[in-house]
PASEBA-1860 file (N, C-alpha, C; in nm, 3 decimals):
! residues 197
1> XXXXXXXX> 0.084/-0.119/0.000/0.000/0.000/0.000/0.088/0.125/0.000 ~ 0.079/0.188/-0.109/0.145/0.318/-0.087/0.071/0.450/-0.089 ~ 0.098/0.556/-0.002/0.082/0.647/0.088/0.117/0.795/-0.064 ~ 0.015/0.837/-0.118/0.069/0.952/-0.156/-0.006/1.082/-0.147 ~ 0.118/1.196/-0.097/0.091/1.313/0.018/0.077/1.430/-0.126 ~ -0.033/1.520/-0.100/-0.066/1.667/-0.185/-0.053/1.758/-0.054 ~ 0.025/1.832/-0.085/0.084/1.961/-0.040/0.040/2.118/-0.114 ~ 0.012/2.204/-0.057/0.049/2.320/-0.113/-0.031/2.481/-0.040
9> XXXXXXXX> -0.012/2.590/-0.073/-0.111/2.667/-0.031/-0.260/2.648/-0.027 ~ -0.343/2.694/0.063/-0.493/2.698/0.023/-0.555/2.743/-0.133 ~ -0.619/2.654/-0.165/-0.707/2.676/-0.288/-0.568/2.682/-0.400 ~ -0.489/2.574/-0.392/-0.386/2.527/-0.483/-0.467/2.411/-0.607 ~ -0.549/2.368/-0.538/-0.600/2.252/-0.607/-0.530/2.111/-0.558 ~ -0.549/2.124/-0.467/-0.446/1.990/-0.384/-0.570/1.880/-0.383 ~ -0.740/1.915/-0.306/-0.841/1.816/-0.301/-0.877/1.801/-0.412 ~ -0.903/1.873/-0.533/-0.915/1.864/-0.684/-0.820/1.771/-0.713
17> XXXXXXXX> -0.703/1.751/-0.681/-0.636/1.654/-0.797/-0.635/1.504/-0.686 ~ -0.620/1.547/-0.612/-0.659/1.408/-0.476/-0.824/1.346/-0.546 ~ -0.919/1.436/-0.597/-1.036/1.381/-0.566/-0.985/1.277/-0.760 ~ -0.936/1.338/-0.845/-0.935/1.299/-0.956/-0.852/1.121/-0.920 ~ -0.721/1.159/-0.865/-0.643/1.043/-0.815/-0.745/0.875/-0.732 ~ -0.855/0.941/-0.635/-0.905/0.875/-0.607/-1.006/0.783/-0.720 ~ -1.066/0.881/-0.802/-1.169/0.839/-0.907/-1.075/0.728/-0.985 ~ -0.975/0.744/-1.060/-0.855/0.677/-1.116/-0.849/0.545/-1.056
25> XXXXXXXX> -0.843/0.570/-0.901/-0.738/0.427/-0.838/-0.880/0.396/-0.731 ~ -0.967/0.329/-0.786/-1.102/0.252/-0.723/-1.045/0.200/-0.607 ~ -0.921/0.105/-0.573/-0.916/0.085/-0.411/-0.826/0.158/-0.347 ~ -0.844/0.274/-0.360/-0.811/0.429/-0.296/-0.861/0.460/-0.194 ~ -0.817/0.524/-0.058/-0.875/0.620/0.032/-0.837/0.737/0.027 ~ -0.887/0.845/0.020/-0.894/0.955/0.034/-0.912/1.063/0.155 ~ -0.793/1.061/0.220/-0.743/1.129/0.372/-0.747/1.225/0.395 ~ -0.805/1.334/0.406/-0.760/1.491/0.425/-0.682/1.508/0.532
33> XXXXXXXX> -0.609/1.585/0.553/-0.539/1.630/0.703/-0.603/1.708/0.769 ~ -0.732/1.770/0.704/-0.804/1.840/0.803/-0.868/1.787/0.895 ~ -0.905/1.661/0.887/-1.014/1.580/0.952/-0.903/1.549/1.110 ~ -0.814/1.617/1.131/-0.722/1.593/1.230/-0.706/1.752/1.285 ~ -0.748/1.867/1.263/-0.782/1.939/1.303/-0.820/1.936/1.443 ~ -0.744/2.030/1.519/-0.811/2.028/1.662/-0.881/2.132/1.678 ~ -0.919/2.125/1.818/-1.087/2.240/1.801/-0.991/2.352/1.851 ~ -1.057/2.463/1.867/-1.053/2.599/1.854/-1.001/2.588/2.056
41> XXXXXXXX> -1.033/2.550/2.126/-0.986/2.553/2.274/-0.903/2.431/2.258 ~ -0.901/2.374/2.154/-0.755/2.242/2.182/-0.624/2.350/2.187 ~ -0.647/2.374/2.066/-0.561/2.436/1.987/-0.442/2.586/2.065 ~ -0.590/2.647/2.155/-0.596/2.741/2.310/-0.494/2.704/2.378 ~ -0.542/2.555/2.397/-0.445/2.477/2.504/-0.312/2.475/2.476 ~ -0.312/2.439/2.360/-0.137/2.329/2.342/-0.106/2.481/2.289 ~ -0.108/2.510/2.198/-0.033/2.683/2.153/-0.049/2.793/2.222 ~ -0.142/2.841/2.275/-0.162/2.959/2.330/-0.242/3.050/2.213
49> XXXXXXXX> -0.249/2.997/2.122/-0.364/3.085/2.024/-0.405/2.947/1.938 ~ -0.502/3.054/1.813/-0.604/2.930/1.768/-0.555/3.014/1.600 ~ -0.481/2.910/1.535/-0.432/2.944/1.385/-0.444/2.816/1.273 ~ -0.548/2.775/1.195/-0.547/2.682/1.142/-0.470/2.610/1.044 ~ -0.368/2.759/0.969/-0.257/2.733/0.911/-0.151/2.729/0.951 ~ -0.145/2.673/1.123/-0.004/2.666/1.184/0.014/2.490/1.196 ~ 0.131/2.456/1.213/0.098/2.321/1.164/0.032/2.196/1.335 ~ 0.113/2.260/1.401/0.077/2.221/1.568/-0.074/2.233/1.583
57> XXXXXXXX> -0.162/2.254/1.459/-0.325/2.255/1.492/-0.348/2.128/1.469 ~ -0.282/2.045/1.448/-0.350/1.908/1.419/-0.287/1.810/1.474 ~ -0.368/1.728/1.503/-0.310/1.609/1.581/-0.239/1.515/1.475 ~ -0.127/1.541/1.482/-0.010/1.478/1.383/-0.005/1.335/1.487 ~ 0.033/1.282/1.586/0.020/1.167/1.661/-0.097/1.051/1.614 ~ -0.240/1.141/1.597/-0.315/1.057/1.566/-0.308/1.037/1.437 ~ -0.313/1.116/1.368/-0.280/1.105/1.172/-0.211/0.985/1.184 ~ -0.084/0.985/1.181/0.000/0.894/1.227/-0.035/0.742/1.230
65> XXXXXXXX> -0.101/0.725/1.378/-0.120/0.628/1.440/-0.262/0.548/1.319 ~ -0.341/0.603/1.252/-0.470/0.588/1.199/-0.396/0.553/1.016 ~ -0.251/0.637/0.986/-0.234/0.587/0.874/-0.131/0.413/0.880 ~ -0.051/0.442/1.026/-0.040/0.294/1.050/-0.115/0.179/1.036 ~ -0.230/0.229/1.123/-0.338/0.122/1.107/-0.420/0.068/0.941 ~ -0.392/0.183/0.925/-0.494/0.123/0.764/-0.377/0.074/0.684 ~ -0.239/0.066/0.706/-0.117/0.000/0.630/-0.161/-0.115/0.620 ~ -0.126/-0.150/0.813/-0.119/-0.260/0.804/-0.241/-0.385/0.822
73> XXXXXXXX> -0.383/-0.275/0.851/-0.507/-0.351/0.859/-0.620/-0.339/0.763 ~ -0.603/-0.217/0.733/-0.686/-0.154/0.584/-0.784/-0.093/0.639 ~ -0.787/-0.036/0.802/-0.909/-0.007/0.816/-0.849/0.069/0.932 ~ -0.935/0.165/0.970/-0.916/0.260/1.089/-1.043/0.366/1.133 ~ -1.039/0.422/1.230/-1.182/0.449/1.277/-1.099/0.647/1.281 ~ -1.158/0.699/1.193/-1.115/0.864/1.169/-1.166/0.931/1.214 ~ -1.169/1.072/1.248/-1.244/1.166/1.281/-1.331/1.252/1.186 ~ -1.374/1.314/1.211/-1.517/1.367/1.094/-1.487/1.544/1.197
81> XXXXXXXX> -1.469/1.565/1.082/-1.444/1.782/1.159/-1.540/1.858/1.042 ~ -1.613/1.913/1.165/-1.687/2.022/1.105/-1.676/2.159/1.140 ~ -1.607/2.188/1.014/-1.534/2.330/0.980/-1.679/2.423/1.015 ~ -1.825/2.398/1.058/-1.863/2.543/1.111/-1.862/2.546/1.222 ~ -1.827/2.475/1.300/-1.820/2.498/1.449/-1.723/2.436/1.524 ~ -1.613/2.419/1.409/-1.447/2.440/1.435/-1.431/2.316/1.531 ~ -1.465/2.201/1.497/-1.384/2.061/1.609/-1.479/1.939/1.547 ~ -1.427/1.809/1.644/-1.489/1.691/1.565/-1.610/1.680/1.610
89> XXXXXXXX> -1.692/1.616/1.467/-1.845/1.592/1.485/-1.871/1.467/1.485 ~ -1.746/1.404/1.532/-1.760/1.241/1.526/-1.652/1.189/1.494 ~ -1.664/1.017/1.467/-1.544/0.918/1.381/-1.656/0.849/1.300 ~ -1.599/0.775/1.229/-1.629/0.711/1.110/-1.523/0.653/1.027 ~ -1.567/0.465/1.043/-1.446/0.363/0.970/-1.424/0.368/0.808 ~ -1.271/0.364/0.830/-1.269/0.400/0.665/-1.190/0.266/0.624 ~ -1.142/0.271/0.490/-1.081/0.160/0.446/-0.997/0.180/0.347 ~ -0.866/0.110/0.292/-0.842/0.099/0.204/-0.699/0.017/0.162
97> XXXXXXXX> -0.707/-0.042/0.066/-0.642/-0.144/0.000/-0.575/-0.123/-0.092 ~ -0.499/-0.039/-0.152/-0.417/0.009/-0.216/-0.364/0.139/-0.215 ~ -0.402/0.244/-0.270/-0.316/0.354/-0.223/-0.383/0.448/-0.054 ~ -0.324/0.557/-0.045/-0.389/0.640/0.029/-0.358/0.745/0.017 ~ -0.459/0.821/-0.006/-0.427/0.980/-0.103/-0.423/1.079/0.025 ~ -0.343/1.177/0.077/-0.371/1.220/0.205/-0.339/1.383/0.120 ~ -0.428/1.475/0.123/-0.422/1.621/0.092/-0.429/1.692/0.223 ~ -0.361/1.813/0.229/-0.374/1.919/0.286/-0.219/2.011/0.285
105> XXXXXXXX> -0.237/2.140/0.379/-0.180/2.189/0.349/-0.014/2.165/0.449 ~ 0.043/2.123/0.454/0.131/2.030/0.557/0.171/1.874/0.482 ~ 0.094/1.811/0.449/0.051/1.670/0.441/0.220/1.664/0.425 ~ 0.269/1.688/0.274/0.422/1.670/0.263/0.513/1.640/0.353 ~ 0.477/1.712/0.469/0.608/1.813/0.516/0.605/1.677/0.686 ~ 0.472/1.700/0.761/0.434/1.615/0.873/0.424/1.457/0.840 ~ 0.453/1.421/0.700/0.420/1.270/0.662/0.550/1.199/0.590 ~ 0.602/1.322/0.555/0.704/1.307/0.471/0.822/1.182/0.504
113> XXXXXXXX> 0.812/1.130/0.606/0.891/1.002/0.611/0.819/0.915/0.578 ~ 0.636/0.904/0.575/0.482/0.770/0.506/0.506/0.789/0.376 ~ 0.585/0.956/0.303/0.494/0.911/0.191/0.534/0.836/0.051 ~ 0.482/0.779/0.005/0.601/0.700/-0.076/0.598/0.788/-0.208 ~ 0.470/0.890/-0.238/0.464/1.000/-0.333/0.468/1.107/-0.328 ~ 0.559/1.247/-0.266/0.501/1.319/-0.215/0.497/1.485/-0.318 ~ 0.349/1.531/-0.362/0.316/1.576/-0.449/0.313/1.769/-0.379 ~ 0.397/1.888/-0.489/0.334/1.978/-0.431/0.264/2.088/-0.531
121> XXXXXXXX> 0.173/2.118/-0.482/0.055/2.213/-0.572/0.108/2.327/-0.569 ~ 0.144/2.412/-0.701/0.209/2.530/-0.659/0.098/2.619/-0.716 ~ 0.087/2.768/-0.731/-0.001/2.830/-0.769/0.034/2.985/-0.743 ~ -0.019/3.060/-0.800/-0.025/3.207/-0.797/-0.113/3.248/-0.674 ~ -0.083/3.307/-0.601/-0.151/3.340/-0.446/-0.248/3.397/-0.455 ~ -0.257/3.517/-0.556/-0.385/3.605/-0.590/-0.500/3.483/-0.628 ~ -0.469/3.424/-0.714/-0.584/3.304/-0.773/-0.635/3.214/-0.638 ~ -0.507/3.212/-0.577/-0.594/3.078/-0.439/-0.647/3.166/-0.338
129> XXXXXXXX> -0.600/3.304/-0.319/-0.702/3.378/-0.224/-0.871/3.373/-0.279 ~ -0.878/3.403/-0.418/-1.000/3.395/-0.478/-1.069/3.251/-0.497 ~ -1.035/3.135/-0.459/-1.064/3.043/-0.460/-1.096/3.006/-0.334 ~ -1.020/3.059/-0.242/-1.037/3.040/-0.077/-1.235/3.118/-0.024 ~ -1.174/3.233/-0.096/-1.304/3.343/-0.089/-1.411/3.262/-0.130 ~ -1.436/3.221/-0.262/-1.575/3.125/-0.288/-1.575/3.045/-0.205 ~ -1.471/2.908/-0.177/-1.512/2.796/-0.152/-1.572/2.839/0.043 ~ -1.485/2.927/0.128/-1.541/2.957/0.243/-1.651/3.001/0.244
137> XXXXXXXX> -1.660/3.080/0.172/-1.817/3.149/0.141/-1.944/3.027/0.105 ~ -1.927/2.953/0.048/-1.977/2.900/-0.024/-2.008/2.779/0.099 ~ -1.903/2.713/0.144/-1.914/2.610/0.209/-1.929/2.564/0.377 ~ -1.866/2.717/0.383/-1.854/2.674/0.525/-1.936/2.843/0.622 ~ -1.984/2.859/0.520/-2.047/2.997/0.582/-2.003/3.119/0.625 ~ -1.843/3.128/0.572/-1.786/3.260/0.596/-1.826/3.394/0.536 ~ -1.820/3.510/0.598/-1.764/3.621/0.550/-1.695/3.677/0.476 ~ -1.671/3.734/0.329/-1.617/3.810/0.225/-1.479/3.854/0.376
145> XXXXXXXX> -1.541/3.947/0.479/-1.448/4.042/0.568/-1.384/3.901/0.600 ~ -1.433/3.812/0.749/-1.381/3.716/0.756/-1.244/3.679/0.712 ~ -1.314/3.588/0.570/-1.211/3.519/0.536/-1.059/3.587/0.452 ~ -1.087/3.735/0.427/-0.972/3.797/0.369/-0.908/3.829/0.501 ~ -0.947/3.828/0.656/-0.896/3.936/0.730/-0.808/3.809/0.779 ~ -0.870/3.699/0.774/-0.782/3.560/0.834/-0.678/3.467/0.750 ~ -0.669/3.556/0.584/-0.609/3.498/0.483/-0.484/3.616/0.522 ~ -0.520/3.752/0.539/-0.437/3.871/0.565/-0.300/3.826/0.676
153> XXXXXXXX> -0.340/3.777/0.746/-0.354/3.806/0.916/-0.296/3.607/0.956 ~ -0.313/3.560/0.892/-0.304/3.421/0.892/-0.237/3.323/0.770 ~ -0.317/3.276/0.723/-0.319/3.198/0.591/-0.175/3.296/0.543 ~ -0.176/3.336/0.467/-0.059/3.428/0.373/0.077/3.423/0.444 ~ 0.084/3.468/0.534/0.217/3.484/0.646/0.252/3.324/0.678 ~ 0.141/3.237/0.687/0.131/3.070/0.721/0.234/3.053/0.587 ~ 0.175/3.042/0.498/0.229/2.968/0.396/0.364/3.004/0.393 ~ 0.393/3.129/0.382/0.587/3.101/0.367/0.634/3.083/0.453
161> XXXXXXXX> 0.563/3.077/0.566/0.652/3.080/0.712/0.649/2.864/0.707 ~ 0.509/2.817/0.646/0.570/2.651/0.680/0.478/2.530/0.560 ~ 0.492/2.625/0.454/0.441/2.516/0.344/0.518/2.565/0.203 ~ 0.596/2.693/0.189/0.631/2.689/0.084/0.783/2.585/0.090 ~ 0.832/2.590/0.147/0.959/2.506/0.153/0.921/2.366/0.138 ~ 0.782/2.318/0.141/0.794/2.160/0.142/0.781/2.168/-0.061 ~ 0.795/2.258/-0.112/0.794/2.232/-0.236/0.914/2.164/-0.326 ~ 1.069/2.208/-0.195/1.167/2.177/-0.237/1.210/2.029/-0.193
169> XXXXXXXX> 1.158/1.990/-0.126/1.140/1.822/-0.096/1.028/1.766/-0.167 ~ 0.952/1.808/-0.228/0.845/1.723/-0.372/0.919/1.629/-0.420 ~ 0.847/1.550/-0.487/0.906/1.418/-0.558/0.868/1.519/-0.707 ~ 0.714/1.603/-0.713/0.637/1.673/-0.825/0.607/1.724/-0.774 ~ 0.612/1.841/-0.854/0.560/2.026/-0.847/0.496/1.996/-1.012 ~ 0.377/2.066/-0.945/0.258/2.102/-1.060/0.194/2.248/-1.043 ~ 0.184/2.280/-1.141/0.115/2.440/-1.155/-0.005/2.432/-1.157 ~ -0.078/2.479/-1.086/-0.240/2.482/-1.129/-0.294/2.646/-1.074
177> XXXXXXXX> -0.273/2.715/-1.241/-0.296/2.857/-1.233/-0.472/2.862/-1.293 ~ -0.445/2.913/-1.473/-0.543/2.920/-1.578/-0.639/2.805/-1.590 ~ -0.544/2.704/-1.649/-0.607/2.557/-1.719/-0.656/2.483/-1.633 ~ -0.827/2.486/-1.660/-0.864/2.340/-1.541/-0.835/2.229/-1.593 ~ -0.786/2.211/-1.754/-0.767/2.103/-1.775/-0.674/2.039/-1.731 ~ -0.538/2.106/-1.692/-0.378/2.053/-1.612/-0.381/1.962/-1.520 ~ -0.495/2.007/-1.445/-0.503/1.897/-1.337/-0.536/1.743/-1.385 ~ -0.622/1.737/-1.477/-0.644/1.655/-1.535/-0.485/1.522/-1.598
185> XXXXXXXX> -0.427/1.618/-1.654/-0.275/1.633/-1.709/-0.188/1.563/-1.589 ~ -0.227/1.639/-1.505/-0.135/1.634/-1.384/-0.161/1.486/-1.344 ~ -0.283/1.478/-1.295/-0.376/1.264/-1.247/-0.244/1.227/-1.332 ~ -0.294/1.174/-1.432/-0.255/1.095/-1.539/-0.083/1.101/-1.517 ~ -0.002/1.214/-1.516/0.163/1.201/-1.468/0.142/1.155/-1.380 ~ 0.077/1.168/-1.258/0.092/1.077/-1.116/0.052/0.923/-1.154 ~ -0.049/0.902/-1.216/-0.084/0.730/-1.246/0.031/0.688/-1.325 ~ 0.128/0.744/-1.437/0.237/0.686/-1.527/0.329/0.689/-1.388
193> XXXXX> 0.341/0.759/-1.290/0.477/0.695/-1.193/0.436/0.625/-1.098 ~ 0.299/0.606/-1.063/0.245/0.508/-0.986/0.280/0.366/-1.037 ~ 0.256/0.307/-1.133/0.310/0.199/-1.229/0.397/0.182/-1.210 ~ 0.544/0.251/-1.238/0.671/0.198/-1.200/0.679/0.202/-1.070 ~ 0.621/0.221/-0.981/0.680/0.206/-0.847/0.649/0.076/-0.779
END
């Protein structure tokens, strides 16, 4: 079973090409690193503030311990996080038997000794702020003010301070600016080196 990690800024297209990878490889699981997210007073606790693009927000121990388990059993009992009221809304058993696709923004960098692929999404910042803006808006019930004041103030300063450098440990760097078709482009280079491995 091999383990392959998507890395990159927010609204890079990291779950876009994870979700394509999964469609591709039928006995696939599909991992986010968010679902390891700690809540908003975890987070209080162990740091002294609450920053979702810092990497100490997530329980890297349990990630861990849950991608062990599905190595070597194919199955593990995950957490379920619901981004509107910021902590877990449960677990729920997952499975899988051949690869394991794990996205987020870290994944690289905190896994990087699991992963046997490790992929990074690069992108123009202006484009993933505007992608951040819909999809929060859209999905999780944010604020236009909100989510620019926490992309300002957070997110932006996050990324070079502890995700742009995992680009230089990639196995692949992919661009996903203009073309939605690239990503597409992109699957398909990851399935031709999946094969030889």
């Amino acid at each position: 079973m091999k383990i392959i990690t998507i890395s990159g800024a927010s609204g890079s297209g990291k779950s876009s090409l994870a979700k394509l990878l999964q469609k591709a490889l039928p006995e696939s699981l599909l991992l986010s690193i968010d679902r390891y997210y700690l809540s908003k007073l975890e987070q209080l606790k162990l740091n002294g503030f609450c920053n979702f693009d810092y990497p100490h927000s997530l329980d890297v121990d349990l990630m861990h311990e849950h991608l062990s388990l599905l190595k070597s059993k194919g199955q593990a009992k995950v957490p379920v996080y619901d981004f509107t009221i910021s902590e877990r809304a449960g677990y729920e058993n997952v499975f899988a038997k051949d690869h394991i696709i794990v996205d987020g923004l870290f994944a690289g960098d905190i896994l990087s000794e699991l992963s046997d692929l490790n992929i990074f999404m690069d992108v123009d910042l202006d484009l993933a702020l505007i992608r951040r803006i819909e999809r929060d808006m859209k999905e999780r019930g944010r604020t236009l003010e909100s989510v620019t004041n926490q992309y300002i103030n957070e997110v932006r300063p996050a990324y070079f301070k502890h995700i742009a450098h995992i680009k230089n440990k990639a196995d692949l760097v992919f661009s996903n600016n203009d073309d939605p078709d690239m990503l597409k482009e992109h699957a398909e280079d990851v399935l031709k080196i999946l094969k030889t491995k």
